[in-house]
N, C-alpha and C positions, 0 to 999 in steps of 0.2 A: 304255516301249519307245521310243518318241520319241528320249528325250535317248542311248540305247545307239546307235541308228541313227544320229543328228545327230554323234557321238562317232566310229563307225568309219566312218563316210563323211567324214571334217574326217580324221582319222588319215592315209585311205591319201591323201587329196588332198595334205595337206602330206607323205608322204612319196614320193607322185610327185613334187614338184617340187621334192627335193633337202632340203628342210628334215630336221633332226635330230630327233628323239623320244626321249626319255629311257625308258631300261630300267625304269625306277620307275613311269611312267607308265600306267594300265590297258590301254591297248591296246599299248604299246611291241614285244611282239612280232610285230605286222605289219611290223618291221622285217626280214622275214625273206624276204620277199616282193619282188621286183622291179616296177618299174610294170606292165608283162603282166598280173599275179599279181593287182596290187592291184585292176586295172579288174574282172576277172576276178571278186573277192570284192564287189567294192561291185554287181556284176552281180546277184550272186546274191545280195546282202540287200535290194537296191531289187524282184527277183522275190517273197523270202521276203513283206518289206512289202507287196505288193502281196497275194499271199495271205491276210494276215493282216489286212487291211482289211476282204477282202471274207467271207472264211469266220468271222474274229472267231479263229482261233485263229493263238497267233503260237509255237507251238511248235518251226513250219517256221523262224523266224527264230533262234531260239536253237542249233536243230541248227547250219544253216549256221556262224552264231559260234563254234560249239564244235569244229565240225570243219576249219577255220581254223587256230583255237588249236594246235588239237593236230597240222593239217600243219607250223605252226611251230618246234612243238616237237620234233618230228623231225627240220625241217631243221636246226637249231640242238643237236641230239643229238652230241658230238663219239662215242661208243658206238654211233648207228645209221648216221655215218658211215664209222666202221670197219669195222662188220660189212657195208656197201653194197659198200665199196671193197675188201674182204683178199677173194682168190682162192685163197689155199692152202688154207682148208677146204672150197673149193667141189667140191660133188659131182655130177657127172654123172649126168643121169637116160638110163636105155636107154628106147626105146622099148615100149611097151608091145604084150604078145603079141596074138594072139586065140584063143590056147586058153584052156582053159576050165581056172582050180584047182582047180575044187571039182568034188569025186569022187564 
């Protein structure tokens, strides 16, 4: 656990301060992330860690990384961009009644 934490807490630091990250790289897509973003994540692993110290389980630590991962992978979706951004098949919801459907 150590060496994942020491990994994406060195990750978002050096891509705070500008430095490049290779796509190759395990953590590379925190590149997806703005500094805000990054503080934001190293937030919530230095918390999970802290948890995981004290409770002994570090499962909280691995959710947060995974769910990271996969904010990235979304942002990085040129598919869940499209479908964020296209308004033509967007559908209007009415308001909902207060009668009653069922008879």
């Amino acid at each position: 656990m150590t060496r994942v934490v020491v990994e994406v807490i060195n990750v978002a630091y050096q891509l705070s301060q500008g430095k490049e990250i290779g796509d190759n790289y395990e953590y590379g897509w925190m590149k997806a992330f703005d500094t805000s973003e990054l503080n934001e994540l190293v937030a919530e692993v230095t918390n999970a860690c802290s948890v995981g110290y004290v409770s002994g389980d570090w499962n909280e630590l691995d959710v947060v990384i995974h769910e990271w991962h996969e904010s990235a992978i979304a942002i990085n979706s040129p598919e869940l961009e499209k479908a964020f951004s296209d308004s033509k098949d967007e559908v209007l919801l009415t308001p909902p009644t207060t009668e009653s459907v069922i008879a």
